[in-house]
C-alpha positions, 0 to 999 in steps of 0.5 A: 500500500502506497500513501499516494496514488502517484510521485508527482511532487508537484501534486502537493500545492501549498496556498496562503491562507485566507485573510481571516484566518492568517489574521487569528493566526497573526494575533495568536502567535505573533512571532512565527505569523507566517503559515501556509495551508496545503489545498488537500485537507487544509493542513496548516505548517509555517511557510519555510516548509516549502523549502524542504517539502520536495526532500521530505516527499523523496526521502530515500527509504531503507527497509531498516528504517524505523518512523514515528508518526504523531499527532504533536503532544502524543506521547511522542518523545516518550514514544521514540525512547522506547522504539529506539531501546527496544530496537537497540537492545536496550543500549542505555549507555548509547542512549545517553546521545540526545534523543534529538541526534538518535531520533531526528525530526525530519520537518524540524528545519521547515518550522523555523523562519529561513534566518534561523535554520540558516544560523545554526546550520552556518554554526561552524564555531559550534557557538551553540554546542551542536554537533552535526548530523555528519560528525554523529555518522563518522562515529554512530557505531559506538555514539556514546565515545563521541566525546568519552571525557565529556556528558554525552547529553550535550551532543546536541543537534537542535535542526537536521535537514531532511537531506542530512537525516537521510545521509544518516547509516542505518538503522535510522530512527525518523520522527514526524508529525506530517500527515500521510500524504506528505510523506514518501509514497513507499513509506508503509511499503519499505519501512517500519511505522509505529503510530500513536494517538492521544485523545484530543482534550488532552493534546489540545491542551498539551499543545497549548502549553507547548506553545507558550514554552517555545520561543518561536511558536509563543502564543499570546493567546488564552486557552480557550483562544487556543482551544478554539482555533485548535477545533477550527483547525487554526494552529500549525499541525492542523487538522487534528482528525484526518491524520489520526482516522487515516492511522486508524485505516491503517492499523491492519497493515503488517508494517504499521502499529497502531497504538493508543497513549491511554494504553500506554499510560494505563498499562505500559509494559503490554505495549512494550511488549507489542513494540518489540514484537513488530520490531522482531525483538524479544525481552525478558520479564525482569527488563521490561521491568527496568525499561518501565522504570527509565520511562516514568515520567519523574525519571524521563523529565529529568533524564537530560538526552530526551528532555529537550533542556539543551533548547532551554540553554540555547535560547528556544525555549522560555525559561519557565516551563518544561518540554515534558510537563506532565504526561497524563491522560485526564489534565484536560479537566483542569482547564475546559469549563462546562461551556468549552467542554459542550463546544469539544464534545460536538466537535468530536461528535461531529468528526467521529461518525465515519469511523470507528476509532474512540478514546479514552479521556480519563484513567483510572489508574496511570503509570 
């Protein structure tokens, strides 16, 4: 199964929005203003995007590969920690590289204005102590000796190119957020996919938080502003429900696992358990046990290779809040009122009649 019918990059147009919406857009977040919308779906990303979305489409695939495919604010930092342990046989020391340089974000260069990208890639000086993609590869069978003598969290590259994540040796780790069709066409065909899904209330929410954290996405905006451009598919990433439902489609394909963060949430080694299964892997018992414990949440916000603080030092980030806040399925009642709780539930009532997926929005109990 190929995600487009055809490899026609040109078949993929992007469009400036409306003048309403670019004006909501403008207002909310005022820094990073400058958004486009695909005509299919109406997917909305900043305008640099266009810049590498040729590379992205053609990203040369390998059958080694292994993606991770979110929605924002799923549980994907927490997600590809686990894919990339479990695929590395549990290699925690190899883990201490920053989760950014293992696990690349493959549209992170399109999201910065052009001026930004362009800093950091001209970086030569390393003024921001990134290491580059083709430093990590000259080195990536034994990426914990990069710099024996020094903490190995501080081997940080903040922005990959599409092209120099594909110059990467394989096996290689990709994350993303982009949906389906905006990806290469043979992607669920050659490599492996792990997909997961968070309930709307709580990503709205998380992702709300996320952008008041980062400097070049901060929004002036209140959460029920927020909130409401979030179910007019007004913030970047948007819409939310076509990307998941076309997941969903997707959960009987061999290559494709489909998981809920309620699950995981609420019983995680079952999920580990499947990972390792659709990597070919298998683990015993007591390790499953000593990767839970690596992937709470008190232990993964202050472990220094996944949290993202590096951003906070460099300037990307405010210097309140976290990357990693707080993990839990359920949070969505500490900020929805009865009146935007009535407004949410049509619309998921609205976008939930063709198709059979359904979500959990409180657990009893959570890891």
């Amino acid at each position: 199964m190929d995600f487009a019918m055809s490899s026609r990059r040109s078949e993929i147009d992007f469009q400036p929005l409306p003048r309403d919406v670019q004006r909501r857009i403008a207002e909310a977040f005022p820094i990073n203003r400058s958004m486009v919308k695909t005509e299919k779906e109406g997917f909305i990303i900043s305008s640099n995007y266009k810049n590498y979305a040729k590379d992205v489409y053609n990203f040369p695939l390998n059958s080694t590969d292994v993606w991770v495919v979110t929605f924002p604010k799923s549980g994907t930092t927490w997600t590809q920690e686990q894919v990339w342990l479990l695929a590395n046989n549990l290699d925690f020391e190899s883990a201490k590289v920053n989760l950014n340089n293992r696990f690349p974000f493959l549209e992170m260069a399109g999201l910065l204005p052009e001026e930004a990208v362009t800093m950091i890639q001209n970086d030569t000086n390393n003024t921001c102590e990134t290491v580059r993609v083709k430093e990590i590869a000259k080195k990536w069978e034994n990426p914990h000796k990069i710099l024996p003598e020094q903490d190995n969290s501080s081997l940080f590259k903040p922005i990959a190119t599409p092209k120099e994540i594909a110059a990467m040796p394989s096996p290689r780790f990709v994350k993303t957020h982009l949906p389906f069709y905006l990806l290469p066409p043979k992607l669920l065909r050659t490599c492996k996919v792990v997909y997961v899904a968070r309930n709307p209330k709580d990503v709205c929410v998380s992702w709300y938080y996320h952008h008041k954290l980062i400097k070049f996405q901060e929004t002036k905006a209140s959460f029920e502003e927020f909130m409401n451009l979030f179910i007019n598919d007004e913030v970047m990433f948007s819409p939310y429900w076509p990307q998941v439902k076309a997941a969903w489609s997707l959960r009987h394909h061999p290559n494709f696992l489909f998981l809920f963060y309620e699950d995981m949430k609420s019983d995680l080694i079952p999920q580990l358990k499947k990972i390792s299964a659709f990597l070919g892997k298998q683990y015993n018992d007591e390790d499953y046990k000593i990767l839970k414990h690596h992937l709470i949440i008190d232990s993964f916000k202050k472990n220094p290779a996944v949290n993202n603080s590096e951003l906070q030092k460099f300037g990307f980030f405010q210097t309140d809040g976290s990357f990693i806040r707080e993990g839990k399925t359920g949070g969505w009642r500490n900020h929805f009122t009865p009146e935007m709780n009535v407004r949410f539930d049509e619309w998921i009532e609205d976008n939930s009649k063709d198709t059979s997926l359904v979500f959990k929005y409180d657990l009893e109990s959570q890891d």
